[in-house]
C-alpha positions in Angstrom: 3.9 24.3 -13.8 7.1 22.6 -13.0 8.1 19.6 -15.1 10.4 16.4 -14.7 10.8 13.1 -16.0 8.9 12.0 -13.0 6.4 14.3 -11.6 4.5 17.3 -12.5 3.7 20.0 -10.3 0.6 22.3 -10.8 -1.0 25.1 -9.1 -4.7 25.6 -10.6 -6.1 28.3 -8.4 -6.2 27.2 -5.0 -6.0 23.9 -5.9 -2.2 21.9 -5.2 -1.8 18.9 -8.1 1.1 16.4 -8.1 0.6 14.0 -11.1 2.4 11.1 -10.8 4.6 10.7 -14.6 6.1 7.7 -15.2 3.1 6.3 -17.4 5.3 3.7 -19.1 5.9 2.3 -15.8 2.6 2.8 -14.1 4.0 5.9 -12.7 6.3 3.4 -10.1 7.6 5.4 -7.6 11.6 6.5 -7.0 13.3 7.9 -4.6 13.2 11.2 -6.4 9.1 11.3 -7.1 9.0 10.7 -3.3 11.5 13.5 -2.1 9.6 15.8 -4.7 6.2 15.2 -3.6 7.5 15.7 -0.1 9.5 18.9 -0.8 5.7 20.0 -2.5 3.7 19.3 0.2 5.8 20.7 2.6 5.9 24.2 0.5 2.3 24.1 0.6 1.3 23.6 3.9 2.5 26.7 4.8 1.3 28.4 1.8 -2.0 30.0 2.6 -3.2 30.2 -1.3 -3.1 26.1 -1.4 -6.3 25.3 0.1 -6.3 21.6 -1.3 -3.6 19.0 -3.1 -5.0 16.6 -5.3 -3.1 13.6 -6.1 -3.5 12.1 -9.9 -1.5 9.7 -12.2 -0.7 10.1 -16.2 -1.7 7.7 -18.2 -4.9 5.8 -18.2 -3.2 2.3 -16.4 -3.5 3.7 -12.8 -2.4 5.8 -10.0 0.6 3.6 -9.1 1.6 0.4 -9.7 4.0 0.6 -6.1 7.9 1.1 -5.7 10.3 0.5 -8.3 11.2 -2.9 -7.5 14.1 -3.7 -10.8 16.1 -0.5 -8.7 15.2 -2.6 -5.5 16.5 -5.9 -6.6 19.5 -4.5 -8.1 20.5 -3.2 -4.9 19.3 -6.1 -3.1 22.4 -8.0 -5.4 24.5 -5.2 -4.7 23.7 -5.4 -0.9 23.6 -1.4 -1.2 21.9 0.9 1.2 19.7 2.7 -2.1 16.3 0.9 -1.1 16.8 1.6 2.8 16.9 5.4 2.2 14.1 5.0 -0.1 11.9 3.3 1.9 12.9 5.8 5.0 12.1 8.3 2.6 8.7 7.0 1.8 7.9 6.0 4.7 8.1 9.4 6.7 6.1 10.8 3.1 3.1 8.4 3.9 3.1 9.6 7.9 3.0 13.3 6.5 0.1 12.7 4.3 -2.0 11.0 7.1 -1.5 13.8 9.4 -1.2 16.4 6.3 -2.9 19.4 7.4 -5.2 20.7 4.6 -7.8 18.2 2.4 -5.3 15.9 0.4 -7.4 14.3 -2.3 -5.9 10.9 -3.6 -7.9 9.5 -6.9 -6.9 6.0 -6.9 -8.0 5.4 -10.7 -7.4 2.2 -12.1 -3.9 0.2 -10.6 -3.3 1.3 -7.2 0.0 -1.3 -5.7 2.1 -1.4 -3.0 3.3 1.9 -2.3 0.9 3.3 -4.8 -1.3 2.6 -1.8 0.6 4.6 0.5 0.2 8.3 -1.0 -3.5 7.7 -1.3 -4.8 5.2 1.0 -3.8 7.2 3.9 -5.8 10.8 2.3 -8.4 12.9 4.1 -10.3 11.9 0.9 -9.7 8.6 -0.7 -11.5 8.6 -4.4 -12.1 5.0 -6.5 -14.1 4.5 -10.1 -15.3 1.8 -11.8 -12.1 1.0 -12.7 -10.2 0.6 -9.4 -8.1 -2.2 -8.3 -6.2 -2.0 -5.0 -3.9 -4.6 -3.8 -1.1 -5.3 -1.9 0.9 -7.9 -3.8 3.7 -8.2 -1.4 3.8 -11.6 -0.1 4.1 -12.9 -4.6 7.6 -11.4 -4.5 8.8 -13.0 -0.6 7.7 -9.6 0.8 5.8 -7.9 3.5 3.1 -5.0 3.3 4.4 -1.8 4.1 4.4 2.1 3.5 1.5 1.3 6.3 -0.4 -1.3 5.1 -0.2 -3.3 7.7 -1.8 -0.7 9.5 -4.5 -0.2 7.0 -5.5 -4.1 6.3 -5.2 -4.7 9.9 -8.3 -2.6 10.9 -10.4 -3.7 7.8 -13.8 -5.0 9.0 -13.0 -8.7 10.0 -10.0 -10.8 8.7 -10.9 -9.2 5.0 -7.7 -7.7 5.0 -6.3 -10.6 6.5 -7.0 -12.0 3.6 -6.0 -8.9 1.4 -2.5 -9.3 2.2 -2.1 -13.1 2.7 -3.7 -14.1 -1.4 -1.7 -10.6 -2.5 -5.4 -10.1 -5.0 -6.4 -6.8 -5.7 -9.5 -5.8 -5.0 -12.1 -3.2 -6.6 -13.1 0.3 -5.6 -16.8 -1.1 -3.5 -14.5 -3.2 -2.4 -11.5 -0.6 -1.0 -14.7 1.4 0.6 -15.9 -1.7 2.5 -12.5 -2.1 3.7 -11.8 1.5 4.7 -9.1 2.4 2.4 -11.1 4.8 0.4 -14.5 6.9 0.6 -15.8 8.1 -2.7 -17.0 6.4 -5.9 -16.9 8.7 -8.5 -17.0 8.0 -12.3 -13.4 7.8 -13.7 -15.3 10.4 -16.9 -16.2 12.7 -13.9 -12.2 12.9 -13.3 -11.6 16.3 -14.5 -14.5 17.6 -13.8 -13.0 16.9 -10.4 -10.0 18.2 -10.9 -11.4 21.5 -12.0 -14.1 21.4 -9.0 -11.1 21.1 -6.1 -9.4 24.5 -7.6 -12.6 26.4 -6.7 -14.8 24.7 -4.3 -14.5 22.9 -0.8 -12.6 19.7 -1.3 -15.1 17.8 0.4 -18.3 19.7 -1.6 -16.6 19.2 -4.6 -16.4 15.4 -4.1 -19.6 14.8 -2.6 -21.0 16.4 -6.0 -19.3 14.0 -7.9 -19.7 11.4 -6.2 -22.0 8.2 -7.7 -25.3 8.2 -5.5 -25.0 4.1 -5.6 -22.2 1.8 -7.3 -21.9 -2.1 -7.4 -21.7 -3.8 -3.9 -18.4 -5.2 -2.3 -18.5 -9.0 -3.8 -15.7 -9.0 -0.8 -17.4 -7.7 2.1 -20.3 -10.1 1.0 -17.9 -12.9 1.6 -16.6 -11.8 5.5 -19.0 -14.9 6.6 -16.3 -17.5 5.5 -13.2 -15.1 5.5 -13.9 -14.2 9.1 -13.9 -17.7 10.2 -11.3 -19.4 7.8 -8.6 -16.3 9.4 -9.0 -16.2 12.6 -6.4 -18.3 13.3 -2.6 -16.7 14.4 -1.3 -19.7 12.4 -1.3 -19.3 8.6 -0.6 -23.6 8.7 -4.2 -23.3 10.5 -5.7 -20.5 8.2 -5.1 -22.6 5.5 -6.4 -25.9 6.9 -9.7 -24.0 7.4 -9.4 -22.6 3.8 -9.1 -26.4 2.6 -11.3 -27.6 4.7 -14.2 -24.7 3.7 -16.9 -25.8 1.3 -17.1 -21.9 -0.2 -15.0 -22.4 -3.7 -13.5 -19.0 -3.3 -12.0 -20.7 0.1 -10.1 -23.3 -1.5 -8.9 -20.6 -4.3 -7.0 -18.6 -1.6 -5.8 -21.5 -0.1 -4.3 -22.4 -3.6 -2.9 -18.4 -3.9 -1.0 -18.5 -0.6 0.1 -21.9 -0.9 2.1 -20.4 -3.8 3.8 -17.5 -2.0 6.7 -17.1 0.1 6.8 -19.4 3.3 8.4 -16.7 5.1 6.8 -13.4 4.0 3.6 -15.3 4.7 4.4 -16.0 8.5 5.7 -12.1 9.0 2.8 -11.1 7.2 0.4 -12.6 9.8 2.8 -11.5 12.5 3.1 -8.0 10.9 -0.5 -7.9 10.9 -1.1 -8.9 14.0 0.8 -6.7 16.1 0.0 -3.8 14.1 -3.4 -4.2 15.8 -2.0 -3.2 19.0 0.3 -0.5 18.0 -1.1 3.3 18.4 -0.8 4.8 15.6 0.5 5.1 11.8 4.0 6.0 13.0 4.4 3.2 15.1 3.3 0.7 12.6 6.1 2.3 9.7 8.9 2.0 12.3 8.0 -2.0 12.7 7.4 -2.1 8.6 10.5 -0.7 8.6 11.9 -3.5 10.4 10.5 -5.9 8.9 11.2 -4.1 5.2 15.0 -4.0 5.9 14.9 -7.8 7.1 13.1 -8.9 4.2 15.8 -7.0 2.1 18.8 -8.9 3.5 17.3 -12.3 3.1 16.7 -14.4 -0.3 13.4 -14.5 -1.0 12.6 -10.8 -2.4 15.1 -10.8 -4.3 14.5 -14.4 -5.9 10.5 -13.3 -6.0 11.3 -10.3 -8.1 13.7 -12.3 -10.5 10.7 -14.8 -10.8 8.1 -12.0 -11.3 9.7 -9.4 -13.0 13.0 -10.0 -14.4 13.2 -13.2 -15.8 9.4 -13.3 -15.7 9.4 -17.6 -15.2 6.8 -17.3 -12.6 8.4 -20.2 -11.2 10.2 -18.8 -7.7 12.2 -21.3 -5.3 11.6 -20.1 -1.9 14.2 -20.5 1.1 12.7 -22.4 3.4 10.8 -23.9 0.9 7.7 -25.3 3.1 5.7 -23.2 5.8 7.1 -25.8 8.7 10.3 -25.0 7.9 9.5 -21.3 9.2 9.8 -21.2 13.1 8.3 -19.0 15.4 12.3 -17.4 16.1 13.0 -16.7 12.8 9.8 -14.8 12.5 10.9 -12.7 15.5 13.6 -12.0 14.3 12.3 -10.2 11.3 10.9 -7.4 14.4 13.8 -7.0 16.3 15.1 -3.4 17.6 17.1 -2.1 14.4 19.6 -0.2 16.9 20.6 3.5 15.0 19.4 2.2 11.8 15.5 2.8 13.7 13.2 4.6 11.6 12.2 6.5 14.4 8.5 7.8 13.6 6.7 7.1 16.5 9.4 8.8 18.5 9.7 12.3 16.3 5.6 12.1 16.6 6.3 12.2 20.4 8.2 14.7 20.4 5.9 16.8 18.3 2.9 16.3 20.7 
């Protein structure tokens, strides 16, 4: 086993196990747990005695509450170049573990933020319990989905995750299945019985024998009725008319939840959506997060949403431009503009490769 402040790394038979070890922190992620966990996984996918990597977090909070976002608004004040190397970083990590080559198990236990999302949501197997909740939270802080959300919520059944990403809720583990960002329900006390099962067995047998034979219904998906026609607009001025306008009271309680976020991270969030629908693939959907990421960076409101959320916790954050009609259709484009050598570059090294 090798140790660090921030991740453990095991071998268990043939089994691969990165544990996630910032438990204080929900096991947020830095720029060192992701080059670590990519350094691992690279090691072991040429290493014929791992047959399967498991992916866990310490503590009993969560898998991962998403990126370290105190580092990120430091150096958003600093207007340093740490959180663009980080997020590249990540980024190319959540690419390798869609197209990792051997059964990468992700057990998204309790919280599961942000880019906690991104090193399980994109597994071969995807594991929730009772005590799931998945969310992208994004658009609270004047951000924008990423480490491939958008291309995740994008192709959820519907405009559920259209609604995911514009209300920033979390959501449980029926709920993450009926959207199609995990596959298993297993009990979170059937956990290391798990574990031990993936060192010896098929990855995929050794889930499946875990896994809950029934588990409560999506209260989500049983909403898509209202959801499906409340989003369907390109317009989140529109979306939220329909919202207001909807007798369903869970309507008018999303309408009240994006009304509160950031004007602006709500428009690129639509339009991030959106066109992630069109793109090809995984890589081409992190090059335009990327983008987007870096833009969001540069401008006020992330920086201002943190301070409101996390630093000096007054919940009370004073968005530039303040109101959604202040937000034009150019200044959304502008947040997906060509980033010039700066590009992330995914969908071109995935060309290359093929």
């Amino acid at each position: 086993m090798e140790t660090s402040e921030e991740i453990l790394i095991r071998r268990q038979g043939h089994l691969g196990h990165l544990i996630l070890n910032r438990p204080k922190a929900m096991n947020a992620l830095t720029h060192g747990m992701v080059t670590a966990m990519t350094q691992a996984l690279a090691q072991w996918a040429d290493n014929d005695s791992v047959v399967t990597v498991l992916l866990t977090g310490a503590g009993d909070r969560g898998l991962c509450a998403g990126g370290d976002i105190v580092a990120i608004y430091r150096d958003a004040l600093a207007q340093g170049e740490a959180t663009a190397r980080f997020w590249a970083d990540e980024y190319r990590l959540n690419a390798m573990i869609a197209r990792y080559p051997k059964p990468y198990v992700a057990v998204m236990d309790g919280v599961v933020l942000g880019g906690g999302v991104g090193v399980s949501a994109h597994a071969s197997l995807r594991v929730v319990t009772e005590r799931t909740k998945v969310g992208m939270p994004e658009t609270g802080i004047g951000f924008v989905p990423d480490v491939g959300g958008t291309w995740l919520l994008s192709r959820a059944p519907g405009e559920l995750g259209t609604h995911v990403a514009l209300t920033a809720g979390t959501i449980t583990g029926a709920d993450a299945i009926a959207l199609g960002l995990a596959d298993h329900f297993v009990d979170s006390a059937g956990l290391p019985a798990l574990a031990e099962a993936l060192a010896q067995a098929d990855a995929a047998e050794a889930v499946r024998a875990m896994e809950r034979n029934s588990f409560p219904p999506s209260d989500l998906a049983a909403q898509r009725e209202w959801v499906d026609a409340c989003y369907a607009s390109d317009s989140v001025e529109e979306i939220l008319g329909a919202l207001q306008a909807c007798p369903v009271p869970a309507a008018r309680a999303a309408a009240e939840a994006i009304l509160a976020k950031s004007p602006s991270a709500l428009k690129v969030t639509l339009a991030s959506l959106r066109r992630a629908r069109q793109l090809p693939n995984l890589e081409a959907v992190l090059d335009q997060e990327y983008r987007v990421s870096l833009r969001a960076l540069a401008g006020p409101d992330m920086a201002e949403g943190i301070r409101a959320q996390v630093i000096d916790k007054d919940r009370t954050p004073r968005w530039t431009p303040p109101l959604l009609h202040e937000v034009t259709a150019a200044d959304v484009g502008e947040y997906f503009a060509d980033l010039g050598p700066r590009e992330l570059g995914l969908s071109s090294e995935l060309h290359v490769r093929s």
